[in-house]
C-alpha positions as CSV (number, residue, x, y, z in Angstrom):
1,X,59.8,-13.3,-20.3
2,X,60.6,-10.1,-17.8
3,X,57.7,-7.9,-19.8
4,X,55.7,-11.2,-19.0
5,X,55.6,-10.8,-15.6
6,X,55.5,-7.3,-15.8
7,X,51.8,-7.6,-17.4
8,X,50.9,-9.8,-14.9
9,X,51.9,-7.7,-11.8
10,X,49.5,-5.0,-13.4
11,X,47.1,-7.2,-14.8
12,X,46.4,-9.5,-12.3
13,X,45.0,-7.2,-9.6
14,X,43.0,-5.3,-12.3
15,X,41.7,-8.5,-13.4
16,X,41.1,-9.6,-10.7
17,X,39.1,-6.4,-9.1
18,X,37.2,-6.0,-12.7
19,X,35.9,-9.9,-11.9
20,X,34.9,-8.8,-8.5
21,X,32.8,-5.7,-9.6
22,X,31.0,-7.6,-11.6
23,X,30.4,-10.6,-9.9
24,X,28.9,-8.5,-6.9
25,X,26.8,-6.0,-9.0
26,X,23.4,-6.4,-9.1
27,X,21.2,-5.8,-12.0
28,X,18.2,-4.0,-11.4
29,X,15.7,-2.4,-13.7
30,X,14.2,-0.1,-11.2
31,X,15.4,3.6,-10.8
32,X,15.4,5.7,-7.9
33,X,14.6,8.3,-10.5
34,X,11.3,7.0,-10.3
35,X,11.1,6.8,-7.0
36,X,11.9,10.2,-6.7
37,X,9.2,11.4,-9.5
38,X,6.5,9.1,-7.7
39,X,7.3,10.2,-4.2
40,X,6.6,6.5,-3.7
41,X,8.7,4.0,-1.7
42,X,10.5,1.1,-4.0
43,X,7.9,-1.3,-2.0
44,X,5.3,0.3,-4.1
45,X,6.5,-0.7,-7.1
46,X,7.8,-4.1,-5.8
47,X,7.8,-6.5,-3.1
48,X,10.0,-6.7,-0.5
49,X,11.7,-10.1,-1.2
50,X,12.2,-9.7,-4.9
51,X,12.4,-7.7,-8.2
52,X,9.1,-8.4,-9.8
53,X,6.1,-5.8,-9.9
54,X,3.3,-5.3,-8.3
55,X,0.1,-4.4,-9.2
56,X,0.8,-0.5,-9.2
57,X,4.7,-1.3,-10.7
58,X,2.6,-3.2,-13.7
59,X,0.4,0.4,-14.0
60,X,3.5,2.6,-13.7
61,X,4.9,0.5,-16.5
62,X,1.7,-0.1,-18.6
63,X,0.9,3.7,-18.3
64,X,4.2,5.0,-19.6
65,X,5.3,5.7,-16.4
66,X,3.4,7.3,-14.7
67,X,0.3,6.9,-11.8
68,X,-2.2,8.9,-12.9
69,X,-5.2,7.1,-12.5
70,X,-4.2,4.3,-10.2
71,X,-6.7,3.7,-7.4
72,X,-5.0,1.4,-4.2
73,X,-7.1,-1.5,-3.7
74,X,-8.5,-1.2,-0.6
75,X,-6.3,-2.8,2.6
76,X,-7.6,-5.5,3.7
77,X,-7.8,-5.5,7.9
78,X,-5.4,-8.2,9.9
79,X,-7.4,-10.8,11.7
């Protein structure tokens, strides 16, 4: 019973902090490798409010990894 509760006074927190960590990471694709290689903002790649691509993220991918030969569309003016 005693090395019961000797597990637990160890185990518990570990548990417990183990649970948080992954309960708070986020999973994510995306490096900031390729950031860095691209010398491109993560908003290039993807939108602002969430993890999918954009047009130029689908090239990156599509063109083992790289932007060689991606043209911007141009920006359309605010009205």
């Amino acid at each position: 019973m005693r090395s019961m509760v000797r597990f637990l006074q160890w185990a518990m927190p570990i548990g417990v902090l183990a649970a948080g960590m992954l309960l708070s990471a986020t999973g994510s694709w995306a490096k900031p490798d390729y950031a860095r290689r691209t010398n491109k903002d993560c908003s290039f790649c993807h939108p602002s409010d969430s993890w999918k691509l954009t047009d130029a993220g689908k090239y990156y991918r599509d063109h083992k990894y790289s932007l060689q030969g991606y043209k911007e569309p141009p920006k359309q003016e605010k009205k």
